[in-house]
C-alpha positions as CSV (number, residue, x, y, z in Angstrom):
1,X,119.9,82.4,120.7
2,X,118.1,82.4,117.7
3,X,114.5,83.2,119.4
4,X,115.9,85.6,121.8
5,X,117.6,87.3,118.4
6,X,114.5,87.6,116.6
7,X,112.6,88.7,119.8
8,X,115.0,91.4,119.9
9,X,114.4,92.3,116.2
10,X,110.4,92.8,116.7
11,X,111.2,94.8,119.9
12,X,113.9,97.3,118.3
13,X,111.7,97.4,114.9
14,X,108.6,98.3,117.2
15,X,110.7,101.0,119.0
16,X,112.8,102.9,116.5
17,X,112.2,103.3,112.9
18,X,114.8,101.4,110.9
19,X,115.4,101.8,107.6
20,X,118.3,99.4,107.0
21,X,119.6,96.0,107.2
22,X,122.8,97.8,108.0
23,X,120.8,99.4,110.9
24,X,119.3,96.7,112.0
25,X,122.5,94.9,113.0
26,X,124.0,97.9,114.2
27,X,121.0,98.1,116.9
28,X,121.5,93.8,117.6
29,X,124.9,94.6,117.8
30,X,124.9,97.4,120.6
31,X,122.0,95.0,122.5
32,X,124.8,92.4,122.8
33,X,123.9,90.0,119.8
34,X,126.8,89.4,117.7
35,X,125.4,89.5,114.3
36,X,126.5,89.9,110.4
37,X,124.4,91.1,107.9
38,X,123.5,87.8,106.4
39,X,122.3,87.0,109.3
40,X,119.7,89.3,109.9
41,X,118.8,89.2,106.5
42,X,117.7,85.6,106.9
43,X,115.5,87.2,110.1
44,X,114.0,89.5,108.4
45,X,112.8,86.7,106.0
46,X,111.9,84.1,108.5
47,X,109.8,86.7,110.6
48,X,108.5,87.9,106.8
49,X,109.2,91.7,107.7
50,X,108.2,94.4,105.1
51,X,109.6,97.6,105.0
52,X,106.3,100.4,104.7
53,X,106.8,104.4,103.6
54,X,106.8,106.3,106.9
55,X,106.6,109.8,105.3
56,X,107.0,109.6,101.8
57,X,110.6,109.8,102.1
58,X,111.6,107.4,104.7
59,X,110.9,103.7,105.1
60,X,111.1,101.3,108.0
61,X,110.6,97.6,108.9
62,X,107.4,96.1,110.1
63,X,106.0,92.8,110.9
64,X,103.5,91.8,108.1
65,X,100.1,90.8,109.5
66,X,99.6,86.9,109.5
67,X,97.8,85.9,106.2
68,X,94.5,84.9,108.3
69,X,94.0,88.2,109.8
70,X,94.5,89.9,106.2
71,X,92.0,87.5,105.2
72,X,89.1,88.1,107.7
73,X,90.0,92.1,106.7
74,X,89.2,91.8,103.4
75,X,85.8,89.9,103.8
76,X,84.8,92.5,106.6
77,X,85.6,94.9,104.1
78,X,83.8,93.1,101.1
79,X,80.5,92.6,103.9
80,X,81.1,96.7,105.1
81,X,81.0,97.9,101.2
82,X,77.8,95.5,99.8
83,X,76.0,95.7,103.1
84,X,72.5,98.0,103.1
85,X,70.3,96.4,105.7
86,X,69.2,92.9,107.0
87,X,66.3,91.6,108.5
88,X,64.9,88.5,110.6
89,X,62.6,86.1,109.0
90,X,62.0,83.3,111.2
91,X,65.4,81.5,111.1
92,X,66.3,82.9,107.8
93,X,68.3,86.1,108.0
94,X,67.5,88.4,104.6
95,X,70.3,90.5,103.9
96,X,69.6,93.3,100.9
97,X,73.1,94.7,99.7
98,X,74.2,96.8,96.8
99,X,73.1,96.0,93.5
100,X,75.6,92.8,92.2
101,X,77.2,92.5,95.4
102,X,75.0,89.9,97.3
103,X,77.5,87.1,95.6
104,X,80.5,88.6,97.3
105,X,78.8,89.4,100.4
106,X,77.7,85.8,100.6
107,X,81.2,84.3,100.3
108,X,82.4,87.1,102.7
109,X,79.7,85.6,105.7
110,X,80.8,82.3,104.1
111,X,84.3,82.8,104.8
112,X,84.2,84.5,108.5
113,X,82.4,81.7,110.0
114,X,79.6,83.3,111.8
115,X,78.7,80.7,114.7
116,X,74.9,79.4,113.6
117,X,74.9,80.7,109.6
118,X,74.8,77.5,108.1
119,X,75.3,78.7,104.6
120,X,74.1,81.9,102.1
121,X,72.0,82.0,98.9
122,X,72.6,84.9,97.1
123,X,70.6,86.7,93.8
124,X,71.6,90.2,92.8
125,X,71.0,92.3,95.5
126,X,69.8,90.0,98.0
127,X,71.4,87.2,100.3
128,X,69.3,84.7,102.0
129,X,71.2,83.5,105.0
130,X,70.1,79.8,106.9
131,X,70.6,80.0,110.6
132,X,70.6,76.7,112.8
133,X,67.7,77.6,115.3
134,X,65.6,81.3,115.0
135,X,66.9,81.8,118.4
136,X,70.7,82.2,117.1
137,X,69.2,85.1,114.1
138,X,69.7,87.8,116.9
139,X,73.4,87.1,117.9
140,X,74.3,86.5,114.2
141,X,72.8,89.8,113.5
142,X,74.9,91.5,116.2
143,X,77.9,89.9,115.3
144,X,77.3,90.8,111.7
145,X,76.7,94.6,113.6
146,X,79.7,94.8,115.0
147,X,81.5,93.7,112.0
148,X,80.1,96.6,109.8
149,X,80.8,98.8,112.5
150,X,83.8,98.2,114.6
151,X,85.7,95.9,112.1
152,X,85.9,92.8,114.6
């Protein structure tokens, strides 16, 4: 009951924009799920719903993105800010970033665990990146690409 319930919630909060707790259960309600208030308050905490501004005015429930996507945004963000250019040097990859960003560009690659980068060295405006075999510098590059880019 409790899974269908809460399957329900994320369906009606994806459909219609609800303000209200109030609304909420007036929506489970009419679907055929006998709620009260308190419970749907407790849903809305177990499936860590937010309420976001929809025009200033207005406000409506959403699902809050799981803490490891947030995470991965923010390094792609940190990477997409400090990034300039990079270049292949054998199986070293020699990435040149803003000036005093190569430290958090470092941890960024660090964190998003690039298959072959085996680990960064950073100075001021320059990270030194060890990849496994020179073979794997090309793909690593791409997927670094793609990441400045598109975001994935």
């Amino acid at each position: 009951m409790k899974v269908g319930r809460q399957t329900k919630i994320i369906e009606l909060i994806n459909q219609y924009d609800i303000e209200t707790q109030e609304e909420l259960a007036d929506r489970l309600n009419a679907a055929g799920y006998n709620v009260t208030q308190a419970t749907v308050s407790r849903d809305i905490r177990e499936l860590k719903l937010t309420k976001v501004s929809v025009d200033g005015t207005h406000q409506k429930y959403i699902v809050l993105q799981n803490q490891e996507s947030v995470l991965f945004e923010k390094y792609v963000r940190v990477l997409r800010d400090g990034y300039l250019c990079m270049e292949q040097a054998q199986n070293i990859l020699v990435i040149k970033t803003i000036s005093g960003m190569a430290m958090a560009v470092a941890a960024a690659l660090d964190s998003l665990s690039i298959t072959g980068l085996v680990g960064t060295i950073a100075g001021d405006d320059t990270v030194m990146c060890a990849i496994r075999t020179d073979r794997e510098v090309p793909p690593v590059m791409e997927r670094i690409n793609r990441m400045i880019r598109e975001g994935v």
